[in-house]
FIDOVEX-845535 format. One record per residue (C-alpha): residue in three letters; residue number from 1; x, y, z. Coordinates in Angstrom, 2 decimals. Last residue first. Example, Ala and Ser with C-alpha at 12.3 -4.5 7.8 and 13.67 -1.06 7.14 Angstrom:
2
SITE     r     k         x         y         z
SITE   SER     2     13.67     -1.06      7.14
SITE   ALA     1     12.30     -4.50      7.80
//
This chain:
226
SITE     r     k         x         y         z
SITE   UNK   226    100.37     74.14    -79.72
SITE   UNK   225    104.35     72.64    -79.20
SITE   UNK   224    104.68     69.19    -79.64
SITE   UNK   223    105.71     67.46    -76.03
SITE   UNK   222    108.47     64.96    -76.01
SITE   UNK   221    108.85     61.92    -74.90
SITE   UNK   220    112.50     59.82    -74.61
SITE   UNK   219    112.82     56.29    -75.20
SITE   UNK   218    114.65     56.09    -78.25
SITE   UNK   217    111.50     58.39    -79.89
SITE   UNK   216    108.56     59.73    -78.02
SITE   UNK   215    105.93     61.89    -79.58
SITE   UNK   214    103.17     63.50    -77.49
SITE   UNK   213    100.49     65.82    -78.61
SITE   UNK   212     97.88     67.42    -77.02
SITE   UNK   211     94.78     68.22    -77.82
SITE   UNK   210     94.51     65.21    -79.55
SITE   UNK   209     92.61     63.79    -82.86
SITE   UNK   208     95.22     64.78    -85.05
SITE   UNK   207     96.79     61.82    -83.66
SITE   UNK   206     94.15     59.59    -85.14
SITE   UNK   205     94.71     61.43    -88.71
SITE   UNK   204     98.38     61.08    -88.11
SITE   UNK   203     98.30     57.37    -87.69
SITE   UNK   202    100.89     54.96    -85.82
SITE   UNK   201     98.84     55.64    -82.84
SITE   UNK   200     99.01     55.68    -78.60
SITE   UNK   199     95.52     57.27    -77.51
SITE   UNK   198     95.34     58.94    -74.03
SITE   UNK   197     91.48     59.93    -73.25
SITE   UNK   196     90.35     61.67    -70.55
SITE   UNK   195     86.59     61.70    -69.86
SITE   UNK   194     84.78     65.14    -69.70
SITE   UNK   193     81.68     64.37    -71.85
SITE   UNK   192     83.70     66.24    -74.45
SITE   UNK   191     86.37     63.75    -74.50
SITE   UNK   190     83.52     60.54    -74.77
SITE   UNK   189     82.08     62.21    -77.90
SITE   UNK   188     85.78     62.44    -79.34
SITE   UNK   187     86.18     58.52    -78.48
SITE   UNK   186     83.12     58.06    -80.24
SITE   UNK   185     83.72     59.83    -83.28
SITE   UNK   184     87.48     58.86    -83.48
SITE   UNK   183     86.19     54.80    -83.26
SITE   UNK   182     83.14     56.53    -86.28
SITE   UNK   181     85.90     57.61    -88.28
SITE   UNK   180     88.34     54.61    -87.92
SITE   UNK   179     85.39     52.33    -88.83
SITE   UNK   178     84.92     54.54    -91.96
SITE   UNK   177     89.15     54.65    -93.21
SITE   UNK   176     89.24     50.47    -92.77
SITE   UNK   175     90.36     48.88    -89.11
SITE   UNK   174     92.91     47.09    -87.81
SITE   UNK   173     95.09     49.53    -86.35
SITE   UNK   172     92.49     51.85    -85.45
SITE   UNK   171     92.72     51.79    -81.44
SITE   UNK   170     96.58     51.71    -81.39
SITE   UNK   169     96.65     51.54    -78.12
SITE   UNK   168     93.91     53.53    -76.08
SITE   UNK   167     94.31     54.83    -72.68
SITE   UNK   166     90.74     56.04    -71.31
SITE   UNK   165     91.41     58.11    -68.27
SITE   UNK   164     88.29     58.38    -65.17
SITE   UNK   163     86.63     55.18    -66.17
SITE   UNK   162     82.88     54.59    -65.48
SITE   UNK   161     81.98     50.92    -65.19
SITE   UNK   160     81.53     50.68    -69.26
SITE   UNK   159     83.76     52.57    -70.39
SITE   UNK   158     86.29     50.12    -71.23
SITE   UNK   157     83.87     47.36    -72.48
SITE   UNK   156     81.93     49.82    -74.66
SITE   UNK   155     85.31     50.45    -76.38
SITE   UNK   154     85.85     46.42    -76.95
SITE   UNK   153     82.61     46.40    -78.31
SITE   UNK   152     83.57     49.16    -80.73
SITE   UNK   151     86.42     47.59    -81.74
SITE   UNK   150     83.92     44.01    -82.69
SITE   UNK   149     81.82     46.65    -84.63
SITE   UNK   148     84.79     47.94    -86.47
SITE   UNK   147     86.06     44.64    -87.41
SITE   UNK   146     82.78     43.39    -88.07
SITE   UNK   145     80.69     41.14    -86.22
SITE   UNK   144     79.37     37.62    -86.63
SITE   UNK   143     82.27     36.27    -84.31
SITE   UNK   142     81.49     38.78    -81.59
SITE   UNK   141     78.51     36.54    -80.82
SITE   UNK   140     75.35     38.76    -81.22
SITE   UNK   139     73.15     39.90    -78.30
SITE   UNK   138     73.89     43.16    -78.11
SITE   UNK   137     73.56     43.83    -82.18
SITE   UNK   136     70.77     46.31    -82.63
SITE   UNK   135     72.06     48.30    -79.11
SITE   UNK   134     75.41     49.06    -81.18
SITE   UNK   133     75.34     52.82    -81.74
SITE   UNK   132     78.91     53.18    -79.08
SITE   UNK   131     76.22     54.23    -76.39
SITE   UNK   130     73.55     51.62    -76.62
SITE   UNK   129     76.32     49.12    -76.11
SITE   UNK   128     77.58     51.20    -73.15
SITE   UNK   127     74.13     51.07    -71.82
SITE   UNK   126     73.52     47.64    -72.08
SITE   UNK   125     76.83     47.14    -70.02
SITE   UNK   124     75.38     49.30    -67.34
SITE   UNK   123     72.55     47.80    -66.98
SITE   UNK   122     74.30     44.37    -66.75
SITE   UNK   121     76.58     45.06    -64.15
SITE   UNK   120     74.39     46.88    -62.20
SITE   UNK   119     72.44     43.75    -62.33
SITE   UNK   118     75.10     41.37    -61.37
SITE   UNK   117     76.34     43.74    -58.37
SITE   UNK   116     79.13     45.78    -58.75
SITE   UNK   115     81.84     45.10    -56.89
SITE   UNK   114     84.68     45.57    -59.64
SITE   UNK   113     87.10     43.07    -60.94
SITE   UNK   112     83.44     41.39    -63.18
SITE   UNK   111     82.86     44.49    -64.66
SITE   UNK   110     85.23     43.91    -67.70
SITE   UNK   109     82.96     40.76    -68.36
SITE   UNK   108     79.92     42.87    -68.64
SITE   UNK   107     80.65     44.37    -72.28
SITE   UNK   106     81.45     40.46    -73.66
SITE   UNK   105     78.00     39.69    -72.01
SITE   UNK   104     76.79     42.58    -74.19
SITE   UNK   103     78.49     41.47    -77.11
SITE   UNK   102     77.65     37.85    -77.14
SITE   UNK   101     79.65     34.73    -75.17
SITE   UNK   100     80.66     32.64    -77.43
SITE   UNK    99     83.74     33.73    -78.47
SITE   UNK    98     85.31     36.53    -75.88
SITE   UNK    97     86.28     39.60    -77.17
SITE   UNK    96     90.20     40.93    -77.08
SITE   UNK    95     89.73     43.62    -79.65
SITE   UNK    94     93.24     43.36    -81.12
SITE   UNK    93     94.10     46.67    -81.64
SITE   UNK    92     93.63     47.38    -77.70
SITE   UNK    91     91.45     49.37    -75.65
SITE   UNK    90     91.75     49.94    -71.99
SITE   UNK    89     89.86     51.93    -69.70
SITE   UNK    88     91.05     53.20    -66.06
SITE   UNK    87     90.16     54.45    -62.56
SITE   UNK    86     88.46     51.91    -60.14
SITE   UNK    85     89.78     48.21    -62.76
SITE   UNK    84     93.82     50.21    -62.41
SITE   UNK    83     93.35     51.47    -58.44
SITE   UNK    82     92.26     47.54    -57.52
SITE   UNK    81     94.59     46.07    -59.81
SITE   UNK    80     97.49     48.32    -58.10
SITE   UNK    79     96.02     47.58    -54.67
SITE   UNK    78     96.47     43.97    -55.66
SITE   UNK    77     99.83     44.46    -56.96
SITE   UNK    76    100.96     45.62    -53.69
SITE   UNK    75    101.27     49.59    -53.66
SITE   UNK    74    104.77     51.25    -52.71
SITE   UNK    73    105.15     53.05    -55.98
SITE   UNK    72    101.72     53.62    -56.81
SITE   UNK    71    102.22     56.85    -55.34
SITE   UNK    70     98.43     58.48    -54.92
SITE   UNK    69     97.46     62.04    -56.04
SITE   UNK    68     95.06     60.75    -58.65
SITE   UNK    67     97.81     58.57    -59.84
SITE   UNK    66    101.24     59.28    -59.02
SITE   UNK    65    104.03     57.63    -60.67
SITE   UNK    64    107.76     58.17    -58.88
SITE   UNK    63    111.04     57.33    -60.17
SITE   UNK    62    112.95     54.28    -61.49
SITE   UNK    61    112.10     50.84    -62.29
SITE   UNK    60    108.95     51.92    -63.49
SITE   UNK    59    106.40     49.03    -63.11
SITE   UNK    58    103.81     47.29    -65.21
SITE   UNK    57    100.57     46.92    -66.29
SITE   UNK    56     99.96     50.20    -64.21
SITE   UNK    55     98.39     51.95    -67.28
SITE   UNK    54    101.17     54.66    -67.01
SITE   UNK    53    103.59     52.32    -67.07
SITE   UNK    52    101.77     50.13    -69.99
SITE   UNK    51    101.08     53.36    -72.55
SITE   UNK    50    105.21     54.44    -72.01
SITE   UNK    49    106.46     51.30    -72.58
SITE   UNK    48    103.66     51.21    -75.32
SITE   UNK    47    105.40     54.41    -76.88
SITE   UNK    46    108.88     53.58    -75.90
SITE   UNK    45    110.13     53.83    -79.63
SITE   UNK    44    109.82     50.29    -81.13
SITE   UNK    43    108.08     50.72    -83.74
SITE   UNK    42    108.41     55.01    -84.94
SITE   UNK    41    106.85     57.69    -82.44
SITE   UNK    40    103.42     58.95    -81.77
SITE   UNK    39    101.38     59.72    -78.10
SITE   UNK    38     97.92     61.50    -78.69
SITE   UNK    37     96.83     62.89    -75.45
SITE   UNK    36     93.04     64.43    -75.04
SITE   UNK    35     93.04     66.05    -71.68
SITE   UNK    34     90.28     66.23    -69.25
SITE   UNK    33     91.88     65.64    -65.80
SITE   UNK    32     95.57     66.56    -66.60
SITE   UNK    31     98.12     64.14    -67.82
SITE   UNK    30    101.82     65.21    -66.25
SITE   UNK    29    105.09     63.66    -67.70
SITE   UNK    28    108.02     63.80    -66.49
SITE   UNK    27    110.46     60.93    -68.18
SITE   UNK    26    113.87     59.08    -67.00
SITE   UNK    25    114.42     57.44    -70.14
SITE   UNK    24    112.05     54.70    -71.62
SITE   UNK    23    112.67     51.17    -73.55
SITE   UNK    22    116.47     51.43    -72.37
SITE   UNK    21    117.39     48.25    -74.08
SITE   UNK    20    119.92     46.38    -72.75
SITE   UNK    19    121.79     43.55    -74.30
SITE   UNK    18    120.13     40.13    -75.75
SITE   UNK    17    117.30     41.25    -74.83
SITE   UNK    16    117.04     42.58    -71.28
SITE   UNK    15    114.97     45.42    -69.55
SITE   UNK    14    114.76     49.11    -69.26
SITE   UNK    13    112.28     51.41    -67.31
SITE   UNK    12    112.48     55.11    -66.94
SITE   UNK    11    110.74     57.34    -64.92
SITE   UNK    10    111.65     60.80    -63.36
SITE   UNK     9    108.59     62.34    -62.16
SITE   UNK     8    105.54     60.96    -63.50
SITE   UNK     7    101.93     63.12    -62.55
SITE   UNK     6     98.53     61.20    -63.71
SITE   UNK     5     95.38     62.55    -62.66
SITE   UNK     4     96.36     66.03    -62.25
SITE   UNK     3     93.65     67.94    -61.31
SITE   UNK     2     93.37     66.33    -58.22
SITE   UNK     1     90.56     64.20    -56.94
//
């Protein structure tokens, strides 16, 4: 696989409200295997624009987006869902867990795009638990969990089958100063295993985080220097 996972060349998307909003300008942007991205920029900015292109949860209406040397460009959206459940991780603010069904079962469900077979599934879920320091509460209904337990689920759900890029939106947004801590832990443990992470944030201390830096305002993104 190249060493540039994901390579855009001139894209831009815009859509309709009311009038039209240029939600990203034509935009180059290269994320190299291992990086640690931290994309900022006021409400309404492009960031998620940005996070959802990139993401394939949606399309450019301009340009060309490579991922892992392949044009998505031309791909039928089932190729796309196939490339996006192979290659990518998603965590949200809103944790997205299923009621009634417990955390590890939660874990499995993002498995259930991929081919893996019910007891891969299931081994590797437990594992996932095990590795966001949750193994004592696998078989608890997300409803009896904390906020940062429940985002922690939702991070053991991502990495779960293997990801090559983790993106991240606003992965602390609901959470008090010591869940934040141990999400950045995690997600800094995953970076040094050699996963890439991109994490779109409102907060400096999670933008710290990155090694490199990404700020996009009225659609355009810009690279901080260092």
């Amino acid at each position: 696989m190249s060493e540039d996972v994901l390579r855009m060349r001139g894209v831009s998307r815009s859509y309709e409200d009311g009038h039209l909003v240029r939600a990203l300008r034509p935009t180059d942007l290269t994320i190299r295997r291992g990086d640690y991205a931290t994309v900022t920029g006021p409400s309404g900015s492009g960031k998620s624009t940005l996070l959802n292109l990139a993401g394939l949860l949606d399309r450019p209406d301009d340009g060309t987006y490579e991922v892992a040397g392949r044009d998505t460009g031309a791909l039928p959206e089932s190729a796309r869902c196939a490339l996006r459940s192979e290659l990518f991780g998603f965590v949200f603010q809103a944790f997205h867990l299923v009621a009634g069904r417990s955390a590890v079962e939660n874990v499995e469900l993002g498995m259930l795009y991929g081919r893996r077979p019910a007891r891969q599934r299931r081994a590797l879920a437990s594992s996932a638990i095990e590795r966001v320091r949750l193994g004592h509460r696998a078989d608890a209904d997300p409803r009896t969990l904390s906020g940062g337990e429940r985002q922690r689920v939702a991070l053991a759900r991502a990495v779960a089958g293997g990801p090559v890029v983790l993106f991240c939106d606003e992965p602390t947004g609901n959470l008090d100063s010591a869940n934040t801590g141990n999400v950045l832990e995690l997600l800094r443990e995953l970076h040094r295993d050699g996963m890439t992470v991109v994490v779109v944030t409102h907060d400096p201390e999670v933008a710290a985080e990155g090694t490199r830096r990404l700020h996009v305002i009225d659609g355009v993104v810009a690279e901080e220097a260092g």
